[in-house]
Structure formats: C-alpha cells, structure tokens
C-alpha positions, 0 to 999 in steps of 0.5 A: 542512153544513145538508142539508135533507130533502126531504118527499115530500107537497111534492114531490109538490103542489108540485113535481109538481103532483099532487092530494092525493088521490094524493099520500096513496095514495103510488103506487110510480111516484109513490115511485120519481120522488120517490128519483130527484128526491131523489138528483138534488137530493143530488148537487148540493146536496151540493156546492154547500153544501161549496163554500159553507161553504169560500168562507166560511171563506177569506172568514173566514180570509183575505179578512176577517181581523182583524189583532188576532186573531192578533198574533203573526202580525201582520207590520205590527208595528214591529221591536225596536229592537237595545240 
C-alpha cells in the first residue's frame, strides 16, 4: 500500500487556510488539529487502499485472467483421446 504522508506546512495553508506566518510558528493548538486530521485521514485511507489493492488483484486473478498463463488449470483444453 502507497500510504502517502501528510506534510504539516500543507495541511496548515491549504487545508486549513492559515497564514504562512503561523504555519512557521507551529502552534501546539495548530499541531494538536493537524494529528488529529492526520489519524481521521489514516483510518480511512488505510482501508480504502487495502480495499483497492484486493479489487485489483481479483480484477488480475480472476475477472482478467490469461487462460495461456496457467494451462495446466486450462478446462477448454480438448481431452486425450483413449488408445
């Protein structure tokens, strides 16, 4: 899964709108908000990415499957014919 971190200085002008100068002074309020955006945005995103990572590889495995790749499980073969 491709987690991807979330950068405080973004959070803070782009997500929050705040000026770069407090942005820079890092208040602990401002510190304490972005944690708690940061684990909101970690219990869902954890989730989502695992349920997508699954629907790809049944999409790969199943729904998309190459019969050539595995003959040996490949029913559409003919029969031996019996000597």
């Amino acid at each position: 899964m491709n987690v991807q971190p979330l950068n405080f200085d973004l959070w803070c002008q782009e997500t929050e709108h705040l000026p770069p100068e407090r942005c820079d002074k890092r208040l602990p309020q401002d510190d304490e908000a972005f944690n708690n955006y940061r684990a909101k945005v970690e219990k869902y995103e954890v989730p989502y990415l695992k349920q997508k990572q699954d629907a790809a590889t049944l999409n790969r495995a199943v729904i998309h499957a190459e019969p050539t790749q595995n003959p040996a499980n490949n029913s559409q073969q003919p029969p031996a014919p019996n000597p």
